[in-house]
C-alpha positions as MATLAB code, in Angstrom:
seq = 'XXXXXXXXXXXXXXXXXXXXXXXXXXXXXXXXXXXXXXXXXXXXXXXXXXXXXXXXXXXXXXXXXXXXXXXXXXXXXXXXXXXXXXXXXXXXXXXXXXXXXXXXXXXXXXXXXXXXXXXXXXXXXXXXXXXXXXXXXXXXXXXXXXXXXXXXXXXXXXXXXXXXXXXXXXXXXXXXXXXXXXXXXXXXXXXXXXXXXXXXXXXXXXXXXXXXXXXXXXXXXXXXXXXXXXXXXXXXXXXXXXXXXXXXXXXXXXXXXXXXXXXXXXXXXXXXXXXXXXXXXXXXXXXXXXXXXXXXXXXXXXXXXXXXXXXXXXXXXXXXXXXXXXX';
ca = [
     -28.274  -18.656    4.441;
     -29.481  -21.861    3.475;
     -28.627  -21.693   -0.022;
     -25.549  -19.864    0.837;
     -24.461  -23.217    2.513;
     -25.575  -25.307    0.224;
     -23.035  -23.450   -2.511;
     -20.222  -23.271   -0.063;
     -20.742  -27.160    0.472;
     -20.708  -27.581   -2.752;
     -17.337  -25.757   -3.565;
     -15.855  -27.351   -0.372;
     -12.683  -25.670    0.375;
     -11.780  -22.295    1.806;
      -8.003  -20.286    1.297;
      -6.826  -18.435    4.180;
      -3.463  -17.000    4.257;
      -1.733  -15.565    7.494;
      -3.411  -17.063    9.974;
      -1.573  -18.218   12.910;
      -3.669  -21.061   15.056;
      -2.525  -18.984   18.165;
      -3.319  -15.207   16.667;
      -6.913  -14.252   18.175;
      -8.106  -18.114   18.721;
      -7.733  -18.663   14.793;
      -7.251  -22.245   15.183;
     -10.797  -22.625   17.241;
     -12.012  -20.380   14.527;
     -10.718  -22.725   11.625;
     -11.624  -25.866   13.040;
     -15.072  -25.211   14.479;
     -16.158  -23.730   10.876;
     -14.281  -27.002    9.294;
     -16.385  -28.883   12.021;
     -19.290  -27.023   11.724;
     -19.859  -26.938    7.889;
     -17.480  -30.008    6.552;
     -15.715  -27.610    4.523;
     -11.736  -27.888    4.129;
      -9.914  -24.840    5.158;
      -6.260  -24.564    3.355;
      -4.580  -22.313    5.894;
      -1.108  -20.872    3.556;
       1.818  -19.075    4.831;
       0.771  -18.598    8.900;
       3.666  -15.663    9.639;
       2.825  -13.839    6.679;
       2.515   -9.863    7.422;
      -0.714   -7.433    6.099;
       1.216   -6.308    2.810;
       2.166  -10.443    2.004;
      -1.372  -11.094    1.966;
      -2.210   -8.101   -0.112;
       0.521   -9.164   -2.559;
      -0.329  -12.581   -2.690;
      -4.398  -11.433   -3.514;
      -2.536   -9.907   -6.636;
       0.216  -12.487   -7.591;
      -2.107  -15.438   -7.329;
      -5.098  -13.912   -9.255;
      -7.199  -16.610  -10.900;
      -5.482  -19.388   -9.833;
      -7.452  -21.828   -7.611;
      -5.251  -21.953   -4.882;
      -5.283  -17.866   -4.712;
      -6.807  -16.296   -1.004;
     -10.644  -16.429   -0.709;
     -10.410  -13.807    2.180;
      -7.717  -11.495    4.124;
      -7.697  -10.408    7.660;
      -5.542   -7.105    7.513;
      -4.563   -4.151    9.411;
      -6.697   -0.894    8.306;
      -3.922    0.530    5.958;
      -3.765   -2.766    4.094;
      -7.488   -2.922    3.710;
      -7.268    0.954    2.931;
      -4.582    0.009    0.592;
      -6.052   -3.100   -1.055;
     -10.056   -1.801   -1.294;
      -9.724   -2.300   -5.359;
      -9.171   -5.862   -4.591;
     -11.880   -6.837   -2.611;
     -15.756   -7.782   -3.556;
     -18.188   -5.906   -0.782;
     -20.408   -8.186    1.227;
     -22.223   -7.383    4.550;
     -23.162  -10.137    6.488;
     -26.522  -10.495    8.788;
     -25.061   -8.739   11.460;
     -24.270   -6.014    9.923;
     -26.205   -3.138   12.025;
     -23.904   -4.768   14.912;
     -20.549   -3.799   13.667;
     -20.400   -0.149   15.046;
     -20.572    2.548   11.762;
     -16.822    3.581   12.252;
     -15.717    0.082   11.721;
     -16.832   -0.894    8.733;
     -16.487    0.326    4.512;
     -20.462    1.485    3.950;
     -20.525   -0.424    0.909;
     -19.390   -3.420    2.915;
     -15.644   -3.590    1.042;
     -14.130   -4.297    4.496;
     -15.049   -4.463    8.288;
     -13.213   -4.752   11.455;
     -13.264   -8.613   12.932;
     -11.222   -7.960   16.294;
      -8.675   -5.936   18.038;
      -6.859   -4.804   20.976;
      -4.395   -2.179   22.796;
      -0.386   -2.146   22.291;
       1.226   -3.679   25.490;
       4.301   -4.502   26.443;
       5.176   -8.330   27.276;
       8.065   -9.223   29.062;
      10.481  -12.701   29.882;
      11.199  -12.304   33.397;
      13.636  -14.375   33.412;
      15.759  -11.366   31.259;
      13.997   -8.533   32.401;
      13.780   -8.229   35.410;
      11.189   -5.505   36.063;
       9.060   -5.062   32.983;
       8.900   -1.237   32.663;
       5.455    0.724   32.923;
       6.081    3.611   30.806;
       7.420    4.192   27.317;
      10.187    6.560   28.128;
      11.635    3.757   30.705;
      12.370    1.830   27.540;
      15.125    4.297   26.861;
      16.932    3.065   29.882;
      20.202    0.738   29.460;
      18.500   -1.768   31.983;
      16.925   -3.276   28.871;
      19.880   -2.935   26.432;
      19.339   -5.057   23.352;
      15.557   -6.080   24.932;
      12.854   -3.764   23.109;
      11.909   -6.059   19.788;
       8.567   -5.593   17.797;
       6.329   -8.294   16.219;
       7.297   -8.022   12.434;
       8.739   -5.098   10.624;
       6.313   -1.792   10.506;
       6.369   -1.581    7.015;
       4.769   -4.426    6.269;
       3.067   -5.677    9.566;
       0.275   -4.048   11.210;
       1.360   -5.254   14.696;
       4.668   -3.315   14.640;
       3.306   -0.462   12.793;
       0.505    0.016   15.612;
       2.970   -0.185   18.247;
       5.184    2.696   16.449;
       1.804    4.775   16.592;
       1.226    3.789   20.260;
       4.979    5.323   20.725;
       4.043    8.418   18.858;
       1.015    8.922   21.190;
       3.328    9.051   24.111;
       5.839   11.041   22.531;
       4.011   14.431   21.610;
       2.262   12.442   18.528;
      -1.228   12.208   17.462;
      -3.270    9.553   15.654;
      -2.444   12.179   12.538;
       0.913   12.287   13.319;
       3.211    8.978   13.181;
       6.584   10.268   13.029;
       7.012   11.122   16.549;
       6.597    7.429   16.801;
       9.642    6.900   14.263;
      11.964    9.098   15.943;
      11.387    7.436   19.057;
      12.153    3.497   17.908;
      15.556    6.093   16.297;
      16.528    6.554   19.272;
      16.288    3.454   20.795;
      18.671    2.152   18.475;
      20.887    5.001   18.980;
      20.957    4.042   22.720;
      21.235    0.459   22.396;
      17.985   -1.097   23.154;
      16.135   -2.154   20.181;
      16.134   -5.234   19.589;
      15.755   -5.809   15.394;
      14.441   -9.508   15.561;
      11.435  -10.102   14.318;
       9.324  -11.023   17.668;
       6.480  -13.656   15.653;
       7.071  -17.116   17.538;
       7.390  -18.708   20.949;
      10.651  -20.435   20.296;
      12.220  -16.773   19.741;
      11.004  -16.141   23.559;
      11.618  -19.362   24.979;
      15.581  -19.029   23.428;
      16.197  -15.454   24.684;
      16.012  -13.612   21.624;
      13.024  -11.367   22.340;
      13.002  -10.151   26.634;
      10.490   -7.356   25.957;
       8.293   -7.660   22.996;
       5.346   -4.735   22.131;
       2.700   -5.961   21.015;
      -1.240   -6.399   20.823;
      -2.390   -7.349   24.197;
      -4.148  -10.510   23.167;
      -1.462  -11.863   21.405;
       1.231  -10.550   24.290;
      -0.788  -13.063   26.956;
       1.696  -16.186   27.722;
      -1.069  -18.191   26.736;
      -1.763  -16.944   22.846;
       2.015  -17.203   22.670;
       1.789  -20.894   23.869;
       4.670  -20.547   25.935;
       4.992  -23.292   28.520;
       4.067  -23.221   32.306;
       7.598  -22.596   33.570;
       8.218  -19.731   31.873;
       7.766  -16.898   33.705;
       5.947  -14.410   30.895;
       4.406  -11.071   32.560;
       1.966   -8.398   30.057;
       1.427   -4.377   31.344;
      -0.697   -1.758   29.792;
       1.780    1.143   29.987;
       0.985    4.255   31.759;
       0.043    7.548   28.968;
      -2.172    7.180   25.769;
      -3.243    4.091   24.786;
      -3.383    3.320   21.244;
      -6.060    0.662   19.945;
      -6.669   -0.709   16.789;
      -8.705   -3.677   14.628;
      -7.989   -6.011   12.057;
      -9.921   -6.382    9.060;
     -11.527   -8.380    7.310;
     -12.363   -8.548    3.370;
     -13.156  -10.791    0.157;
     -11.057  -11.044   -2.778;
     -13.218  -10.146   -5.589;
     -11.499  -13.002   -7.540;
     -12.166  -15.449   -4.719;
     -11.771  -19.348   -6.332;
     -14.669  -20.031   -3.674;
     -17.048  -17.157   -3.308;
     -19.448  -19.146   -1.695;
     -17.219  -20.495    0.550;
     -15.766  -17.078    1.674;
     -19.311  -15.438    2.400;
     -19.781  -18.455    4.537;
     -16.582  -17.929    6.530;
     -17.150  -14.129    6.883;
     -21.106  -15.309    7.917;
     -19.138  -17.288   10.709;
     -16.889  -14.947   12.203;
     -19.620  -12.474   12.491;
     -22.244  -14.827   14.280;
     -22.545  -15.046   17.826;
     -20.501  -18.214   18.136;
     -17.460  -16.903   15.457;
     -17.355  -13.506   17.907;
     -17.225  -15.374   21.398;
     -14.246  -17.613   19.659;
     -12.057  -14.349   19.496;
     -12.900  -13.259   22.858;
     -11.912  -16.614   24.192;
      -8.214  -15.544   22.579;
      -8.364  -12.487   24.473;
      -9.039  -10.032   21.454;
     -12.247   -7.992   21.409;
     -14.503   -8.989   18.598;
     -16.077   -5.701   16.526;
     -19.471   -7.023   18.046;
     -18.815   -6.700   21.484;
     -21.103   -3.789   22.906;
     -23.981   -5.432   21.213;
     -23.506   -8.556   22.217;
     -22.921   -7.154   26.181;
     -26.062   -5.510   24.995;
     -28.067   -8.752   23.921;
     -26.535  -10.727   26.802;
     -24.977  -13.367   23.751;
     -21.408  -12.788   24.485;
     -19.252  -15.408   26.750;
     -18.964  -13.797   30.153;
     -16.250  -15.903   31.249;
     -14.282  -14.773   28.437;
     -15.303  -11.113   28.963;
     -13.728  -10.796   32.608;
     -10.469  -12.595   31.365;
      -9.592   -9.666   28.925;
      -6.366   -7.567   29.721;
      -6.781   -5.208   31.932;
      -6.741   -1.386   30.518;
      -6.449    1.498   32.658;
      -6.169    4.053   29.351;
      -8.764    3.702   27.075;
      -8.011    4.853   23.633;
      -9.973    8.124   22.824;
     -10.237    6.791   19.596;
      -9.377    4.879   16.400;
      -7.262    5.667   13.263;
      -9.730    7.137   10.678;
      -8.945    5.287    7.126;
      -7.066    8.530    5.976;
      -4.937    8.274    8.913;
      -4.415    5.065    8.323;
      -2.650    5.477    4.857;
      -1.076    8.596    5.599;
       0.527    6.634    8.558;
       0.956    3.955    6.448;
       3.059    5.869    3.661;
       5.344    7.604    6.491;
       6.358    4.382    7.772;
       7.533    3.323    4.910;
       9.529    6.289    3.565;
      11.073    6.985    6.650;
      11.921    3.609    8.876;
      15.095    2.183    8.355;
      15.255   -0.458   11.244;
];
């Protein structure tokens, strides 16, 4: 570690790309490393989706201001493995097997279940169930965050509707025939659900997405608005991000460094302080390192997912999506 420092010191910069301050704490996670190791971050393009950072790994190949590191849904790192340069950090053995490439190519960082949020001030009960989304109470209301195609948010929350809708986590289009007929009936909402100004002006009343990013306070919505999250009753679908290193990274120092972060005991309590559960959890309960304040804040689940996506799913999902959504 000490010499890894000493390099990433030496390069002094680090290129993130799609990393919004108020998506799973990223801004306490960018400024405490920035802080903690005087080493710039250059944080490009915050609203980009999954397949923008994949494309801009490619595009931007050998150029210095190219990404040193993605944090992706598991189709994009599925997707993208031929880009990336393995590394396991020291906490390896923490990050449960199913989580993580073996040959360390990519490993999950944080995640959390699909949810539905909802502006009280439009709707006026926020429904409980999936099929109540069908009802013309919320005409023009139901919006996702980003476009499933290309953003891992939306695409999870079309899985989470296929889980309720005779769907399985090998099975998607259940899922697509379901956001169908929303839009037959009138409720989908097409805007893309990514910023607070899009709730605070009216545009998005009932917006599915991940739970941690659904809470009134990762949106940074003010006080007076009256913001309200619920798990919905049926499957719950649950999901992680990932996290990988271009293999052409301008500062591979630097991105080993940032990865050695996130994964430490301090870089892990950060994302549980945004209300998304770091891949380290259980062993940190286990060790007694993780921020019990933070713990007993989390969304409330009543469903918990039986499971996650296996890699294959992932892509198969992944390729569905895109062939058949026309939203």
């Amino acid at each position: 570690m000490a010499a890894l420092v000493k390099a990433a010191k030496a390069e002094g910069t680090l290129n993130v790309i799609a990393l919004p301050n108020n998506w799973a704490n990223y801004g306490a996670e960018i400024s405490t490393f920035e802080h903690t190791y005087g080493i710039k971050v250059n944080s490009e393009d915050p609203s980009d989706s999954s397949a923008q950072e994949i494309q801009a790994v490619k595009s931007s190949a050998g150029r210095s201001s190219a990404p040193d590191v993605v944090d992706v849904g598991q189709a994009f790192a599925d997707a993208g493995a031929s880009l990336f340069g393995p590394y396991k950090v020291q906490t390896w053995n923490d990050i449960p097997a199913a989580q993580k490439d073996p040959n360390g190519t990519w490993y999950n960082d944080y995640g959390g279940y699909v949810s539905f949020g909802c502006n009280l001030a439009i709707v006026k009960v926020c429904p409980t169930t999936w099929a109540q989304l069908e009802s013309p109470q919320y005409k023009h209301d139901v919006a996702l965050n980003g476009s499933p195609v290309s953003a891992n948010a939306a695409l999870s929350a079309v899985w989470a509707a296929a889980l309720n809708n005779g769907g399985s986590l090998g099975n998607i289009k259940p899922g697509i025939t379901f956001f169908k007929k929303l839009q037959s009936l009138g409720t989908f909402n097409s805007t893309d659900c990514n910023a607070a100004s899009l709730i605070e002006a009216g545009q998005c009343p009932l917006v599915i997405n991940w739970d941690y990013l659904n809470v009134a306070g990762a949106w940074g919505l003010p006080s007076s608005t009256k913001w309200k999250v619920v798990d919905p009753d049926g499957a719950s679908y649950a999901a992680f991000y990932d996290q990988a290193i271009s293999k052409n990274a301008p500062h591979p120092a630097a991105a080993r460094l940032w990865e050695e972060f996130l994964y430490s005991t301090q870089g892990q309590n950060i994302w549980l302080e945004g209300y998304a559960r770091p891949a380290e959890l259980q062993a940190m309960v286990a060790a007694g390192t993780v921020n019990k304040a933070a713990y007993a804040k989390l969304p409330p689940v009543a469903h918990v997912a039986a499971g996650f996506p296996t890699p294959a799913q992932a892509t198969a999902a992944g390729s569905v999506v895109s062939s058949d959504w026309t939203s």
